[in-house]
C-alpha positions, 0 to 999 in steps of 0.5 A: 378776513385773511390777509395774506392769501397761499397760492401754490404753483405744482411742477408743470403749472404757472400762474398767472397773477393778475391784480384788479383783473390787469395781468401782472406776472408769471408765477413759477412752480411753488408756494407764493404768499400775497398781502390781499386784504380787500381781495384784488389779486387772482391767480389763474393757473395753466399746463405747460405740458400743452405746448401752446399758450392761448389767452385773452391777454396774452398781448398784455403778458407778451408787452410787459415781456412777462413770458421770456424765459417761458415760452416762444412768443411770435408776432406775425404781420400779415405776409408771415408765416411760422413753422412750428417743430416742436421736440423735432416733429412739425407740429403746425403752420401758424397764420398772422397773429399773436402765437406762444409756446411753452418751452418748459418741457419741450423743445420748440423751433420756429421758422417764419417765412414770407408769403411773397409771390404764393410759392412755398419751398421747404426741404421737408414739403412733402412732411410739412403737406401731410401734416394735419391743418397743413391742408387749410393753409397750403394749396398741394399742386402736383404736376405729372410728367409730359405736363407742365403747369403755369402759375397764374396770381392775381390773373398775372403770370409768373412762371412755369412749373416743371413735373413735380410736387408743389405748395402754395399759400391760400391766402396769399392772394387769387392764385390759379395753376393752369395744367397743360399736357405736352404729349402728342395728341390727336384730333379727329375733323370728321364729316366735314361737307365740301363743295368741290370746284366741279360743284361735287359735293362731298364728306371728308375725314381728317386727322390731326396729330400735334402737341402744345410747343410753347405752353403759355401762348397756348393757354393765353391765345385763345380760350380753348386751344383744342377748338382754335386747332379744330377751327382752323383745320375746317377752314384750311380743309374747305380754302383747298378742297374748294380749288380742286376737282373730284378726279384731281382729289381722288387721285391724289390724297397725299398732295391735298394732306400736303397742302393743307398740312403747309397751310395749317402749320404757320396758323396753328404754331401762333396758337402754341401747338407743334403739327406732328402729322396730317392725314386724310382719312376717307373721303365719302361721296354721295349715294348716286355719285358712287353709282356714276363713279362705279359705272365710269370705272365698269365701263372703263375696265371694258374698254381696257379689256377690249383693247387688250383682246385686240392687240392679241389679235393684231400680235398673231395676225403680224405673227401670221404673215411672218410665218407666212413668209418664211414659208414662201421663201423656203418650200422645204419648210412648208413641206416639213410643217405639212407633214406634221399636220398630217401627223396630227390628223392621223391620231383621228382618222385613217388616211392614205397617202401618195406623195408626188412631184406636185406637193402634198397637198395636192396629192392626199387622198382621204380613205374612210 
């Protein structure tokens, strides 16, 4: 039986000496001779070309301080993370654990950050979010612009997210990003069946232009924003319409959007939402009301034409007796005005005529 046992270590290796299977010591690169003669020491060895160190012991080699010197060891709590650079490049996010690295023959960069409210920063995010693994432990939340995002943890807010890109730790509690779209927007309240105060009932189309003014009280005041919006459009749409007649809608649109659009702007700034713009669209009247209406307007459009033909007929008859007048102060006239009748009769007929003291047309024989 031997009793002194060779072990030889190459160039990128350790060994790994353990005596009666407890972890004793790292061996460097050589030839190592050991006194063993009832065989108790084993000697494992390892690469440190592969920059992480993995083994069931390695909480014995870090304890007994076995690796400095060797590798990087991190010892992370539960709100810790490490970044890891390995010859420059990002090699990997390391959750808590026992973590170690060969430093032999790379080059090896830690950064340990703090879980803390969920949010991660970092210079280089967008490398560190593409990176491979990177996915498993960070949450990527891209927020568009003409949107803003609300970040929620454990059901508590803590703060709005302007456009940009964005990262944030799985498991570092329940978190929720809510994305709100800004930009004006528009509703259509359509069909809407209203009585009138003349009991007419009638169908109405409406349209709502707003956007979100304060995001937060509009992802919290209600469930859905968009459905408190079209909800309270219908009521204000039904408390007005319900005060006023057919004729006093029909001839003024712009007066009822204006009152409804008073009505529904304080109601729905509570919800978090700015009115831009309010409009009636079409109002719809019921098949034999549209007969009523349509007979109503013939039968008024006669009329109007018919008082026109009489007052024509009034202005030529005041026009009448005018000339009339004049005639009769002045007879030279009348007979200036009997000639060119009978200068109009000639073109048509043959006409002899004998003018006298008396007047023409007592004097005007006709001749065939």
């Amino acid at each position: 039986m031997l009793l002194i046992r060779r072990f030889k270590i190459q160039t990128h290796e350790r060994g790994l000496l353990f005596r009666d299977g407890v972890a004793e010591a790292v061996l460097e690169p050589g030839v190592h001779w050991m006194f063993d003669p009832l065989r108790r020491v084993r000697v494992e060895t390892v690469s440190v070309r592969e920059v992480a160190f993995r083994h069931a012991d390695l909480a014995v080699f870090h304890r007994r301080g076995l690796l400095k010197g060797s590798a990087l060891v991190l010892d992370l709590v539960d709100s810790q993370r490490a970044l890891i650079w390995v010859d420059g490049r990002f090699h990997g996010i390391l959750r808590p654990g026992l973590h170690a690295f060969w430093t032999v023959f790379h080059e090896v960069r830690s950064e340990v950050v703090e879980v803390g409210d969920g949010r991660f920063e970092h210079p280089q995010l967008t490398t560190i979010l593409n990176a491979p693994g990177s996915a498993k432990v960070l949450e990527s939340a891209q927020v568009e612009a003409g949107t803003a995002a609300l970040l929620y943890r454990q059901g508590r807010f803590l703060e709005r997210l302007e456009p940009g890109r964005y990262a944030l730790w799985r498991d570092a509690g329940l978190l929720r990003v809510l994305h709100v779209d800004l930009r004006a927007q528009t509703a259509d309240v359509a069909g809407q069946e209203i009585m009138t105060a003349d009991k007419v009932t009638l169908r109405l189309n409406a349209a709502v232009t707003y956007r979100v003014e304060d995001p937060r009280r509009f992802a919290e005041a209600s469930n859905d924003g968009h459905q408190g919006l079209y909800r309270e459009t219908q009521l204000a749409l039904r408390s007005i319409v319900g005060t006023r007649t057919l004729d006093q809608l029909l001839d003024d649109r712009e007066a009822l959007a204006g009152e409804v659009e008073e009505v529904l702007r304080p109601k729905i700034t509570s919800l978090g939402l700015e009115l831009v713009a309010f409009g009636i669209r079409d109002l719809i009247l019921p098949g034999e009301m549209r007969v009523l209406m349509n007979r109503v307007t013939e039968a008024r459009k006669a009329a109007e034409a018919n008082l026109i033909a009489r007052r024509e007929e009034t202005a030529a008859m005041r026009s009448q007796a005018n000339t009339a007048r004049i005639f009769e102060s002045n007879p030279m006239l009348m007979k200036l005005r009997e000639l060119e009748v009978l200068e109009k009769v000639a073109d048509r007929a043959n006409l002899s005529v004998v003018l006298g003291e008396t007047g023409l047309s007592e004097r005007v024989l006709k001749m065939i």
